[in-house]
N, C-alpha and C positions, 0 to 999 in steps of 0.2 A: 537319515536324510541322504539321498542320492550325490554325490558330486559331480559336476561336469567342467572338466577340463578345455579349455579353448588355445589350443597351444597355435601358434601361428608367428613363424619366424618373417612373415610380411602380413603385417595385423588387419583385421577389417576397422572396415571405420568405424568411428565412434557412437555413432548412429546402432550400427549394425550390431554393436557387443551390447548398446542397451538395452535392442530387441531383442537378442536374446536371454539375456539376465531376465528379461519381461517374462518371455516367455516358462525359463526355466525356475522362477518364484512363483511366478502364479503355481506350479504343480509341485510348490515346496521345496526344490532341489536347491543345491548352491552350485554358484559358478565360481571357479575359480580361472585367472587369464595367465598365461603365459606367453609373451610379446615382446619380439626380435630380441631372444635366444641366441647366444651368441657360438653353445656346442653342443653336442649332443648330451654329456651330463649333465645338463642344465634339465633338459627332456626326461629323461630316467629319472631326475629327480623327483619332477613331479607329477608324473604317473603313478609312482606309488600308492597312491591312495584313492585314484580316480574311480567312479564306475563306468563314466562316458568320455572320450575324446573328439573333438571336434578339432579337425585339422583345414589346411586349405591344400597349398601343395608341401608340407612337410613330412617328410620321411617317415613310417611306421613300419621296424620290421621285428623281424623276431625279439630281437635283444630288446627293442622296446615294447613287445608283450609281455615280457620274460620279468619286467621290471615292474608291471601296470600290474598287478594279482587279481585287484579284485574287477577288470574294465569287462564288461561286456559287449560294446561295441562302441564302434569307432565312423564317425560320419565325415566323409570327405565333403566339404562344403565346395562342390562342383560338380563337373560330370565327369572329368578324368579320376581313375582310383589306381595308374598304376605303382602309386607311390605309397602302397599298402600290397604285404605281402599278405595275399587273401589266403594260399595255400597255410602258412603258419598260423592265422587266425582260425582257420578253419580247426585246425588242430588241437589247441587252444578255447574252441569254442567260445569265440570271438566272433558276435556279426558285422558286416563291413556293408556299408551303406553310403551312397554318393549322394544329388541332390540334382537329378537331371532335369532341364530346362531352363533352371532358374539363371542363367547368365548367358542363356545363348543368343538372347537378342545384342547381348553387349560385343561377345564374340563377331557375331554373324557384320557389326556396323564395323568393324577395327578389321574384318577383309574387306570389305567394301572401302574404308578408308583405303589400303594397303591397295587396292587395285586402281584406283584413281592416282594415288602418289605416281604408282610405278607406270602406268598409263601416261600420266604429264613429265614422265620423263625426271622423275625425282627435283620435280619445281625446280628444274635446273635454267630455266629461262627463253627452251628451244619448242620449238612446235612437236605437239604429240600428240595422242587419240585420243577419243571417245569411246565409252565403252558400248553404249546404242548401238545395236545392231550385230553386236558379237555373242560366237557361241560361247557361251559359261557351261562348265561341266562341275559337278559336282559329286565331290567323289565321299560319298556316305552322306545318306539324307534320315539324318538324326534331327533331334532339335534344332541343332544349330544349320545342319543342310536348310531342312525347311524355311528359317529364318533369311537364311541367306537369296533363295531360290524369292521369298516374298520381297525381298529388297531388290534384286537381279531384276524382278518385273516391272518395276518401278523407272529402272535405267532402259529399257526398252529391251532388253538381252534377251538372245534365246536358247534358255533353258533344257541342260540335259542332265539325267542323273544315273550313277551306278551304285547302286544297293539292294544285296539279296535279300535283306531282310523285308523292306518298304513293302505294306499291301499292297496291293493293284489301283484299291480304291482310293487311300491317299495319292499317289499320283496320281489317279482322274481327276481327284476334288482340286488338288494342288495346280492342274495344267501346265504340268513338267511334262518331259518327253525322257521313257527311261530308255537305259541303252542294256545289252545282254553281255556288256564286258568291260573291263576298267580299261583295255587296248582299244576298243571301239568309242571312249570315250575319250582317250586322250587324243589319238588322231583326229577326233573331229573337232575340239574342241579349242575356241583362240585362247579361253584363261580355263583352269582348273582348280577350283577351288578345294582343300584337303581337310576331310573332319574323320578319319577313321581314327580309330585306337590304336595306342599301340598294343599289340597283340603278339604271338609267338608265329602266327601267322602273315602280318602286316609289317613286322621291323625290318628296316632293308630293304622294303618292294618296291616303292617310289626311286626309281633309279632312269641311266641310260635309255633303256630299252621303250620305257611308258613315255617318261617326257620329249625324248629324242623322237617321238612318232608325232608329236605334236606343230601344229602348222607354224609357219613364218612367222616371226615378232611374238613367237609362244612367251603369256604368262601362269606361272607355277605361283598359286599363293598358298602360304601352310599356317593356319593357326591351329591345328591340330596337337602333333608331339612330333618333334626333331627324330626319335630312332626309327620312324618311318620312311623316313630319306636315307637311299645307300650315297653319303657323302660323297666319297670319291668316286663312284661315276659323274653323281651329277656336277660335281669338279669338273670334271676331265671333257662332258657334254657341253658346258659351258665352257670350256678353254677351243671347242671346236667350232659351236655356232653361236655366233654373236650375237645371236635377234634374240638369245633368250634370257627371260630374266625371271628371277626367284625374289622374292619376298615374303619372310616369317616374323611372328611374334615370338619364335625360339629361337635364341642363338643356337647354330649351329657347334656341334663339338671343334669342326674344322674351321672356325672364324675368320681366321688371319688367310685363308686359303681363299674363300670364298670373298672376301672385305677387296681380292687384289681385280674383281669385277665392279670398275667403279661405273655404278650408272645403272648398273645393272640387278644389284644385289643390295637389300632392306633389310637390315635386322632390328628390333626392336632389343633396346639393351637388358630387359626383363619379361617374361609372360606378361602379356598387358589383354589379353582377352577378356577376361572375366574384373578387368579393372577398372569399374563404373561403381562410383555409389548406389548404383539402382541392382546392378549383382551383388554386390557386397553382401547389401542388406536383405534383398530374398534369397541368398543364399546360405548366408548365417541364422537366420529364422530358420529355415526351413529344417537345414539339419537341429536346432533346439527342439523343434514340432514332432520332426521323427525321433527323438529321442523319448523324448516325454511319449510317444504311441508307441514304443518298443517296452516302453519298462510298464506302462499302464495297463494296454493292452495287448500286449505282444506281437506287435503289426511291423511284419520285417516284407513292404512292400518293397523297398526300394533298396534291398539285398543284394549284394554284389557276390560273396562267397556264399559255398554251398554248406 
């Protein structure tokens, strides 16, 4: 009988671990949960025996493949995976697997929350804007870009996106307007909305130079990842022009720095993007479903290492 481990130091809902046990009995397998772990030996511990992991955002790196012997692959139950060293899995022969789409409409409504907050001036009591009629840029049109661009239309906003990757044809169907550069889109654009990865290319680029090119009363919203922001520029940007304001669902590493922009600066005290019952639970299914088509069938669609 297969094991499958649900290790998650901030637990899915209860709902969401029944559908998986669902899922993962109906194809004979046991589940086993391990929920708000308090260290990392608690994890080693029970990896031991695992053949599948299902994590959220908890930590998997070497030393806990090193511990897992018999796991063959590991499902991030989201769309972010940088918190899996795929390089080591890869080595290992370990597949690493995410669960894209399934929480980006949750994502996509908690910027759009986040840009109304900081728009009404953080419900502080004083007159503020409308987001109708502003340019929204959208910097990576993945799921959650998409998601967000569909709700942006909604608020009357006009739509612009940078991403190499996007067909042509998705932007026609979509009726986005792309732009040929991430400087081309910060300068035009009044709010910027962030979904890239963090990547070895992407950590540190969102700085001075992109958002400092963006117009009067510029907003930077990030539900993305924090190592995409070079911190201390955008510090130091913000200590120079007062119209601009940030809001993340990451606390920033530099908090106490960034917290002394009162008015101006949101942080959510935890990742709260993928934090809806309605993510939870298609996202914890889903990675149960590709688990069960990895060992049944061997369908490593949704692969992340090579």
């Amino acid at each position: 009988m297969k094991k499958i481990l649900v290790a998650t130091e901030k637990p899915f809902a209860a709902v969401a671990v029944n559908g998986i046990k669902e899922v993962a009995e109906k194809a004979g397998y046991e589940v086993v949960l391990l929920e708000k772990y308090a260290d990392k030996a608690a994890l080693l511990a029970a990896v031991a025996d695992v053949d599948a992991i299902i994590i959220r955002s908890d930590v998997i790196d070497a030393e806990v493949m090193d511990a897992a012997k018999q796991c063959k692959i590991v499902v991030r139950a989201g769309a972010g995976f940088d918190n899996v060293d795929l390089a080591a899995a890869t080595e290992r022969g370990i597949c690493v697997m995410n669960t894209p789409g399934q929480n980006s409409n949750a994502v996509a409504e908690l910027a759009f929350g986040m840009m109304v907050y900081a728009y009404r001036n953080m419900y502080n009591g004083t007159s503020g804007m409308e987001l109708k009629g502003k340019k929204l840029g959208i910097h990576a049109y993945g799921n959650v870009g998409r998601n967000v661009g569909r709700i942006a239309k909604g608020f009357g906003m006009d739509i612009y996106i940078y991403d190499i990757f996007t067909p042509q044809e998705i932007v026609d169907a979509d009726g986005v307007k792309r732009v040929d550069s991430a400087e081309e889109l910060y300068k035009m654009c009044d709010v910027v909305s962030l979904h890239v990865p963090a990547t070895p290319e992407t950590k540190n680029s969102i700085g001075k130079a992109l958002v400092g090119s963006m117009p009067k009363k510029a907003l930077l919203v990030n539900t993305a990842r924090k190592e995409v922001i070079n911190e201390p520029e955008l510090i130091e940007l913000m200590a120079e022009r007062t119209d601009i304001k940030y809001v993340t669902d990451i606390a920033p590493a530099a908090l106490e720095e960034f917290s002394k922009f009162e008015g101006r600066f949101f942080a959510t005290p935890k990742k709260m993007g993928a934090q809806t019952a309605e993510a939870n639970i298609n996202a914890g299914i889903a990675a149960a479903k590709q688990i069960v088509a990895f060992f049944e069938e061997g369908c490593e669609r949704f692969r992340v290492n090579k």
